[in-house]
MOPAC internal coordinates of N, CA, C and O (Angstrom, degrees):
PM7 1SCF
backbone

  N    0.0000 0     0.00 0     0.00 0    0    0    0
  C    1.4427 1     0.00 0     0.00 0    1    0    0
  C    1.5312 1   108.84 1     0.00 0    2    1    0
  O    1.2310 1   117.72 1   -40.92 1    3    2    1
  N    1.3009 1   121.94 1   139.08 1    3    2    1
  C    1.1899 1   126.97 1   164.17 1    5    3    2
  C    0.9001 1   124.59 1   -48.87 1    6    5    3
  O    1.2310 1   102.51 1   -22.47 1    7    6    5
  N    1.3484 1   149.64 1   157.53 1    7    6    5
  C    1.5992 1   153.96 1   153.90 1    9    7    6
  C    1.3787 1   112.30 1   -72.07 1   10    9    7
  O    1.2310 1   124.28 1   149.54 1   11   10    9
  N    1.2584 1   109.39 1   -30.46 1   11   10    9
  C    1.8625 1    89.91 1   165.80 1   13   11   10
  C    1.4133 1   120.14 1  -110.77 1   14   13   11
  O    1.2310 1   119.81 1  -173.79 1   15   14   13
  N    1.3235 1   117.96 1     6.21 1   15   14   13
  C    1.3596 1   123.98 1   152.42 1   17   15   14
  C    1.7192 1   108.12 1   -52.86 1   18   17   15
  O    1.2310 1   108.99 1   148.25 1   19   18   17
  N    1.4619 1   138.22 1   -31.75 1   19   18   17
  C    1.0934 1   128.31 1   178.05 1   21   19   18
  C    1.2812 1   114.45 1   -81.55 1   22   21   19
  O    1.2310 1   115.80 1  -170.91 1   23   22   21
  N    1.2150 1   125.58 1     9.09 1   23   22   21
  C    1.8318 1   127.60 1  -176.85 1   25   23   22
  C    1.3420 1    85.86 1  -145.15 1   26   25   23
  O    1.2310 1   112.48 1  -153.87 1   27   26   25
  N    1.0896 1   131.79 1    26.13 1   27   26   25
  C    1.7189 1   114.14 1   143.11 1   29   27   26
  C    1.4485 1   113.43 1  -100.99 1   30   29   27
  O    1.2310 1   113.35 1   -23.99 1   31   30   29
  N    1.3777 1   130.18 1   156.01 1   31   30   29
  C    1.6489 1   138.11 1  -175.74 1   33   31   30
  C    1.3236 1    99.45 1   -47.97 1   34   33   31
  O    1.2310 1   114.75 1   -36.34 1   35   34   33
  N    1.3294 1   127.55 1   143.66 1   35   34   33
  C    1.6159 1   129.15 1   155.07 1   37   35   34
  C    2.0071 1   102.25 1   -58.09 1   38   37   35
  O    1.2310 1   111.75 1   160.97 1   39   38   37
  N    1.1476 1   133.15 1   -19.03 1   39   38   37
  C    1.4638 1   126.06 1  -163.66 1   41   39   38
  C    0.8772 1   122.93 1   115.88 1   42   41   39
  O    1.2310 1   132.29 1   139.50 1   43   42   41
  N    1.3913 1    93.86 1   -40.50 1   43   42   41
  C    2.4664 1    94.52 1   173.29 1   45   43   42
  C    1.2556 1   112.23 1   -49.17 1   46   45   43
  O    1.2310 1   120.68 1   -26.37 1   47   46   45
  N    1.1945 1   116.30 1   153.63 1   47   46   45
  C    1.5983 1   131.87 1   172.43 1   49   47   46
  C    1.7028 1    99.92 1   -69.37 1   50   49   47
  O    1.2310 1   123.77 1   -28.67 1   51   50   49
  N    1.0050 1   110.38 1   151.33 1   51   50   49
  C    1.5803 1   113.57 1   169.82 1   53   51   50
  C    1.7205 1   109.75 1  -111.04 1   54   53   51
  O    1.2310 1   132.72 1   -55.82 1   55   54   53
  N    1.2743 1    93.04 1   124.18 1   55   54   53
  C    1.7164 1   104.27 1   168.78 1   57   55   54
  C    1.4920 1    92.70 1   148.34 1   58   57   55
  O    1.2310 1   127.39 1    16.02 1   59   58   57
  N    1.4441 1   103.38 1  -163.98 1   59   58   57
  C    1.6307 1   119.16 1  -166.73 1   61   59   58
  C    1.9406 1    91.94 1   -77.77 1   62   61   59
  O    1.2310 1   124.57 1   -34.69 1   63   62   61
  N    1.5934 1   108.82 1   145.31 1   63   62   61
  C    1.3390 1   116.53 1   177.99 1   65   63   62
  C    1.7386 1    81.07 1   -72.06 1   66   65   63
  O    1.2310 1   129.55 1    -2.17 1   67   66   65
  N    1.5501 1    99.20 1   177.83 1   67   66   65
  C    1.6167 1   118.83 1   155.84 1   69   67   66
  C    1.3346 1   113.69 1   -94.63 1   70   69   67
  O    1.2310 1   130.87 1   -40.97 1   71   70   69
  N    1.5321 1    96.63 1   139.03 1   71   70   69
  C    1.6452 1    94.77 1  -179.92 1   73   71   70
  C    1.5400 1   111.89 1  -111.35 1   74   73   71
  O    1.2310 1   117.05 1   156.30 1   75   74   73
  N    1.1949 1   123.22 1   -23.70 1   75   74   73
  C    1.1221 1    97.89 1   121.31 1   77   75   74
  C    1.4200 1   146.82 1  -146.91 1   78   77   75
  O    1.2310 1   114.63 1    20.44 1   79   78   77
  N    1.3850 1   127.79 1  -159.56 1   79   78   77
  C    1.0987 1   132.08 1  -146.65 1   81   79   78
  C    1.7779 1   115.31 1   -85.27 1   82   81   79
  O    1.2310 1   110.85 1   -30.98 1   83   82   81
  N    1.0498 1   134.82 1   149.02 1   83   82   81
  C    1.6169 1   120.03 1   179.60 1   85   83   82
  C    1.6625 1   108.09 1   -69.87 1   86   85   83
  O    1.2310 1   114.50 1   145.11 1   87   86   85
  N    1.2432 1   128.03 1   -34.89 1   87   86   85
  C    1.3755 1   139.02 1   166.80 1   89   87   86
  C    1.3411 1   127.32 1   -42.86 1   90   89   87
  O    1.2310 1   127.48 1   142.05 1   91   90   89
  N    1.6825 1   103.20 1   -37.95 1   91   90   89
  C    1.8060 1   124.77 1   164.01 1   93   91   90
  C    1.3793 1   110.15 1   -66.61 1   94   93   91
  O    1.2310 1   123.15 1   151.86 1   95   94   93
  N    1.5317 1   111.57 1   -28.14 1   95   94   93
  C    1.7188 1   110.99 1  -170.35 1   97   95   94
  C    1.7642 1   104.28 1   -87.97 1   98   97   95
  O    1.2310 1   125.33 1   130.14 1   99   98   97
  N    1.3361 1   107.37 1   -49.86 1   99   98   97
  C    1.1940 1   109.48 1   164.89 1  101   99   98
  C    1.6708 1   125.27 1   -44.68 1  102  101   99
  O    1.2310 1   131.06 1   140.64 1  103  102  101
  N    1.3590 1    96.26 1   -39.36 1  103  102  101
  C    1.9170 1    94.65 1   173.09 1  105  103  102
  C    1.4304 1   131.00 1   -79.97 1  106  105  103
  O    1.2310 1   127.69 1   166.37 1  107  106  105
  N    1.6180 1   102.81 1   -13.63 1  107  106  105
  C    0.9860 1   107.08 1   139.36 1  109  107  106
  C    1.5095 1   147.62 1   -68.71 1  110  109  107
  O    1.2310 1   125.43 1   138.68 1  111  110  109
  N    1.1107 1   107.17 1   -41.32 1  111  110  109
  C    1.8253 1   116.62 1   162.09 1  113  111  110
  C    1.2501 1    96.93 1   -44.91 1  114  113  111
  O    1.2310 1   113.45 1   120.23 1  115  114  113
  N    1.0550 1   129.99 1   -59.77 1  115  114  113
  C    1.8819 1   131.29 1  -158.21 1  117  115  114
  C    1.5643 1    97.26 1   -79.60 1  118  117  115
  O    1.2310 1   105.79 1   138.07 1  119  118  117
  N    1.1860 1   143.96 1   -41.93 1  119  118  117
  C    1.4227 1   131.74 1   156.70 1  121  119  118
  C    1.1513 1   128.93 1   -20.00 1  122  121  119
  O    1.2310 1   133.08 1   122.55 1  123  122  121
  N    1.7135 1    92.33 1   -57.45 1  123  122  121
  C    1.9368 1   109.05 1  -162.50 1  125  123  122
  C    1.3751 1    96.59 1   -83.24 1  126  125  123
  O    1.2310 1   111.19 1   159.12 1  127  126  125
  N    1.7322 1   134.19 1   -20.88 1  127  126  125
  C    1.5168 1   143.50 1  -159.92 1  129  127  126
  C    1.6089 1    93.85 1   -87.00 1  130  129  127
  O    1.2310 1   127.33 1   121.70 1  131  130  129
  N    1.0141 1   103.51 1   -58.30 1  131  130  129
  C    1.5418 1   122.69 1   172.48 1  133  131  130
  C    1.2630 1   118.09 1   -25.98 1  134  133  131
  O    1.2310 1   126.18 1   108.12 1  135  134  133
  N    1.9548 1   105.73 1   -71.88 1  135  134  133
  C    1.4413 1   108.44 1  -162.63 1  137  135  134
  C    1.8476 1   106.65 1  -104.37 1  138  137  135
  O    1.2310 1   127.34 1  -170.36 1  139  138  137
  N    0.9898 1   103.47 1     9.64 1  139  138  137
  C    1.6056 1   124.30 1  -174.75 1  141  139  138
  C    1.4344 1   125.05 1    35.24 1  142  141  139
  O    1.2310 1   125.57 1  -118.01 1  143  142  141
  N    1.0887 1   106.90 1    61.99 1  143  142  141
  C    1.5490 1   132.57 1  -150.90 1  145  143  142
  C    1.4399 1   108.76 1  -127.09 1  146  145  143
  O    1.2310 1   109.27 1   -49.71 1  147  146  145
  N    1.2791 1   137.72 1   130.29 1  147  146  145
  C    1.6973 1   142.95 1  -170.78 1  149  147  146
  C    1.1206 1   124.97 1   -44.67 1  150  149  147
  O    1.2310 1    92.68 1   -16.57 1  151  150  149
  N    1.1388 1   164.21 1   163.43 1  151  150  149
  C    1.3838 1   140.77 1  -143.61 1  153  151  150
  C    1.4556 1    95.73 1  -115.28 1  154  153  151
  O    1.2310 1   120.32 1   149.69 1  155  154  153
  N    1.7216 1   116.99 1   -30.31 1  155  154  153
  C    1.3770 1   109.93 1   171.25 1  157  155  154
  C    1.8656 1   100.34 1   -43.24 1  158  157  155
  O    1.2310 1   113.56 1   125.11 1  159  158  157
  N    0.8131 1   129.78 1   -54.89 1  159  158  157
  C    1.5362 1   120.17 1  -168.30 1  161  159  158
  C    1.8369 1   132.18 1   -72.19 1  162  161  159
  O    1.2310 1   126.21 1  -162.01 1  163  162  161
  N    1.5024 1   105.67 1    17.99 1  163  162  161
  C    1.2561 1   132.19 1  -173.48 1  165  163  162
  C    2.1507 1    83.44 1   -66.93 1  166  165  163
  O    1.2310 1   129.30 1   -38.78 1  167  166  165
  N    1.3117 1    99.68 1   141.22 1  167  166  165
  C    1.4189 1    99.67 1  -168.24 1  169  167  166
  C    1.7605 1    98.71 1   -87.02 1  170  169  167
  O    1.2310 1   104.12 1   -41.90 1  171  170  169
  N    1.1714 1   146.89 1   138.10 1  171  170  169
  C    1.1242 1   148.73 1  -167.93 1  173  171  170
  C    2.1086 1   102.53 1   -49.28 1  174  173  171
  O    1.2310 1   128.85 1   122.19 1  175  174  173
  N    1.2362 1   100.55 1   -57.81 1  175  174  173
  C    1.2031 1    89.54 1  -170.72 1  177  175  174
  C    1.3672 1   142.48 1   -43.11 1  178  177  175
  O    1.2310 1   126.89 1   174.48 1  179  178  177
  N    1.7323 1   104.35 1    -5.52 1  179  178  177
  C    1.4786 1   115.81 1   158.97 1  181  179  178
  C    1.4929 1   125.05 1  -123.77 1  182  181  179
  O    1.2310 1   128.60 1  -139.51 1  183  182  181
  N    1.6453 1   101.03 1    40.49 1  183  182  181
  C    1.2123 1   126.62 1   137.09 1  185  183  182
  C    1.1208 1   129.52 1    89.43 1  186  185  183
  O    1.2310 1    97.10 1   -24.53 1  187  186  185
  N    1.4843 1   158.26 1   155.47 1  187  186  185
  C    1.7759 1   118.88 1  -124.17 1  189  187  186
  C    1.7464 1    96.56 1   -76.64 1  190  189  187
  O    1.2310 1   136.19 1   -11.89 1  191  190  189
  N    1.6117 1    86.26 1   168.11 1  191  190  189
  C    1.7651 1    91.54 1   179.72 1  193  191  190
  C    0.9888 1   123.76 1   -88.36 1  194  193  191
  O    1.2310 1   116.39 1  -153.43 1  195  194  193
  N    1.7311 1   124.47 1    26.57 1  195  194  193
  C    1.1484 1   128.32 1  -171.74 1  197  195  194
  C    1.6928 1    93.56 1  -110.60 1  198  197  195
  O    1.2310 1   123.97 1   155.14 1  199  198  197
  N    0.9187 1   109.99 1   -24.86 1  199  198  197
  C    1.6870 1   115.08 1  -168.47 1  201  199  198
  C    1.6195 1    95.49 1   -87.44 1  202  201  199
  O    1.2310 1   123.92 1   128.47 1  203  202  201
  N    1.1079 1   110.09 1   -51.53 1  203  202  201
  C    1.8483 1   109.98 1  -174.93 1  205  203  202
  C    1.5780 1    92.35 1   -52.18 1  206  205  203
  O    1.2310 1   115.77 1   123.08 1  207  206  205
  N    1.2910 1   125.63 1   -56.92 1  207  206  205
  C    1.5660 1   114.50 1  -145.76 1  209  207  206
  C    1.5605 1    90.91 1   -86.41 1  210  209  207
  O    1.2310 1   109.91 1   163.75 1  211  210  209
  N    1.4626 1   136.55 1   -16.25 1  211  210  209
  C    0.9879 1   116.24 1   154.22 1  213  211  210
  C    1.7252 1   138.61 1   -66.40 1  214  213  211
  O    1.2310 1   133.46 1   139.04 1  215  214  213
  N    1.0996 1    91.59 1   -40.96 1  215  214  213
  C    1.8070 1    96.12 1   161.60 1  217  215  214
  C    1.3368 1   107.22 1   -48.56 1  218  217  215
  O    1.2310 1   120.02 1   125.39 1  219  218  217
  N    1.4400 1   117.56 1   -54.61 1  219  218  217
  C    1.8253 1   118.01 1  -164.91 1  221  219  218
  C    1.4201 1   111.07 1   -58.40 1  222  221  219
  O    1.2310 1   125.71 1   151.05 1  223  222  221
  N    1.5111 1   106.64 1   -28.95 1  223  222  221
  C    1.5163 1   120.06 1  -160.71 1  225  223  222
  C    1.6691 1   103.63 1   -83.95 1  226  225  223
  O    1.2310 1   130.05 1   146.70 1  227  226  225
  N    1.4045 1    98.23 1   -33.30 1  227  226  225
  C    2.1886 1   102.83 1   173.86 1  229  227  226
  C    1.2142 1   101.55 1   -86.01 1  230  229  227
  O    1.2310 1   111.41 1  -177.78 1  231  230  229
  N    1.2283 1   133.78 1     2.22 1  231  230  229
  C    1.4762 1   138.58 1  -167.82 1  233  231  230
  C    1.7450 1    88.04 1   -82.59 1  234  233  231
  O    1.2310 1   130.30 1   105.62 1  235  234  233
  N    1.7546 1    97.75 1   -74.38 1  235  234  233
  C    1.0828 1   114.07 1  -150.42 1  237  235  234
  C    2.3785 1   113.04 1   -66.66 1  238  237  235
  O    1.2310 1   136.71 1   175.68 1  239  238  237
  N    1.2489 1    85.24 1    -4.32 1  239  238  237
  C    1.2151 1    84.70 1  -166.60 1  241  239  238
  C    1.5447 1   108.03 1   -98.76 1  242  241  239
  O    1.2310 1   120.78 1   156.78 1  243  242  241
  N    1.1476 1   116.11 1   -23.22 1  243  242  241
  C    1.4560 1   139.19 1  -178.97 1  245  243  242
  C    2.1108 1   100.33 1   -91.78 1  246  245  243
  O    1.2310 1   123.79 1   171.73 1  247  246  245
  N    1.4556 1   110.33 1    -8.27 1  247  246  245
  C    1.5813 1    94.97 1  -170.47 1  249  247  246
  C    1.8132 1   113.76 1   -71.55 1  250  249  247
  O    1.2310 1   113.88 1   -50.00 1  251  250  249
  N    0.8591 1   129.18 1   130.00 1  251  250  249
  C    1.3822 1   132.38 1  -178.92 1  253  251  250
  C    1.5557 1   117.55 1   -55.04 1  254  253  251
  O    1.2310 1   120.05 1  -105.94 1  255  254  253
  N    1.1379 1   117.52 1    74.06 1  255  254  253
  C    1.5166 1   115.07 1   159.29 1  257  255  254
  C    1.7419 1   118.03 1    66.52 1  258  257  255
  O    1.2310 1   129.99 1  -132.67 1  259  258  257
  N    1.4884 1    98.34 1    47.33 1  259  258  257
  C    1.7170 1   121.95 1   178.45 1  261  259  258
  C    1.4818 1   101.35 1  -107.00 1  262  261  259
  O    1.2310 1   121.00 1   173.33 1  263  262  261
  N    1.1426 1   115.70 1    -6.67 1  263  262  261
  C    1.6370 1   120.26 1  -164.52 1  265  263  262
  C    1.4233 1   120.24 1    68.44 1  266  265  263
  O    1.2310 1   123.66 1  -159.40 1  267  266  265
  N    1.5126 1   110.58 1    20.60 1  267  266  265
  C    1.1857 1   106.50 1   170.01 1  269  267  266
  C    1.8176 1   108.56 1  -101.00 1  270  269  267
  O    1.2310 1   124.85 1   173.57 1  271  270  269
  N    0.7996 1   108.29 1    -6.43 1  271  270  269
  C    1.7315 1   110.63 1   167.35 1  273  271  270
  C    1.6560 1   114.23 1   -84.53 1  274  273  271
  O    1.2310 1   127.37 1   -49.30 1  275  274  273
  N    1.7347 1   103.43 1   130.70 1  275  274  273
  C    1.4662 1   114.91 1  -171.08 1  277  275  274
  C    1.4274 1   115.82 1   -39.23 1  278  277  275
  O    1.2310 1   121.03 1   128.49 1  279  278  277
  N    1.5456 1   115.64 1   -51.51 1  279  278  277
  C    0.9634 1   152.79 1   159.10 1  281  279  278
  C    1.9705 1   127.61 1   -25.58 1  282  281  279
  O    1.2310 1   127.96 1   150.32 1  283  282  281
  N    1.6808 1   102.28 1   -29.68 1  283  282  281
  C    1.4299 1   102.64 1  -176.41 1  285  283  282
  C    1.2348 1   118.85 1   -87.54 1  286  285  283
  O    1.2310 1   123.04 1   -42.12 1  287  286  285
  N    0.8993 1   111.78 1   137.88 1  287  286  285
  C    1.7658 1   110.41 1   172.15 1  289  287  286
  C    1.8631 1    99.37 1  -141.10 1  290  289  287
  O    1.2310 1   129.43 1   -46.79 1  291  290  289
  N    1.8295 1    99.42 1   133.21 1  291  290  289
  C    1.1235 1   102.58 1  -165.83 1  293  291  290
  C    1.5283 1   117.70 1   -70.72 1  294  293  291
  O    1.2310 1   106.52 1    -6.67 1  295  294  293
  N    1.0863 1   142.67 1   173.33 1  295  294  293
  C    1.0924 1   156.16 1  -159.73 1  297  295  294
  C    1.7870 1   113.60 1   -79.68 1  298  297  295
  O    1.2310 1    99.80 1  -113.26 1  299  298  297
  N    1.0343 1   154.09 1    66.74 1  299  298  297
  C    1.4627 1   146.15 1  -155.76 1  301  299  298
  C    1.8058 1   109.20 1   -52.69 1  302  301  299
  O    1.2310 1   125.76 1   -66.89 1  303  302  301
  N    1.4485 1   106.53 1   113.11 1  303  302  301
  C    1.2558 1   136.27 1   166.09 1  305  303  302
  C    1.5653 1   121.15 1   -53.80 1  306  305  303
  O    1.2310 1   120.23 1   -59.84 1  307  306  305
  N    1.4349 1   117.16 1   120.16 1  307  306  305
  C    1.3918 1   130.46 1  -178.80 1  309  307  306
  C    1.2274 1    95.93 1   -73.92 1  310  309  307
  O    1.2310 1   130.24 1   -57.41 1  311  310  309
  N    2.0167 1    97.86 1   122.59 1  311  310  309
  C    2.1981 1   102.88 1   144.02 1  313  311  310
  C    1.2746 1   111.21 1   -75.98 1  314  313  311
  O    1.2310 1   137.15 1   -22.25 1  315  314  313
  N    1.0770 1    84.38 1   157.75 1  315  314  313
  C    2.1136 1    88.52 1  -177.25 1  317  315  314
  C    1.7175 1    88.97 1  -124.66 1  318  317  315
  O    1.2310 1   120.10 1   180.00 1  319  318  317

């Protein structure tokens, strides 16, 4: 083994792992979309409800022209 192979990083990222997953936050959005129910009632297991409704909330503001962005206003339609 090298000698500075022992003072280089093993590869892991350094900082806190995630606990959880973006897929858990997302299943939550689709829970609460699902059963259409207040977000206080997002069931813990997809992880606090401040983080789900924040994901939903950068979701929705960033979505490309579904009319779910504050921002859209539809296009005004020609009479012929």
């Amino acid at each position: 083994m090298d000698p500075l192979e022992r003072l280089l990083p093993s590869g892991r990222k350094p900082g806190r792992l995630p606990i959880l997953t973006r897929r858990q936050l997302i299943d939550g959005i689709r829970w609460r979309t699902r059963t259409r129910t207040p977000w206080r009632d997002v069931p813990q297991r997809y992880g606090p409800r401040a983080r789900v409704y924040d994901l939903f909330r950068r979701g929705s503001e960033t979505a490309p022209g579904d009319g779910s962005s504050p921002n859209y206003r539809p296009k005004p339609t020609r009479r012929t």
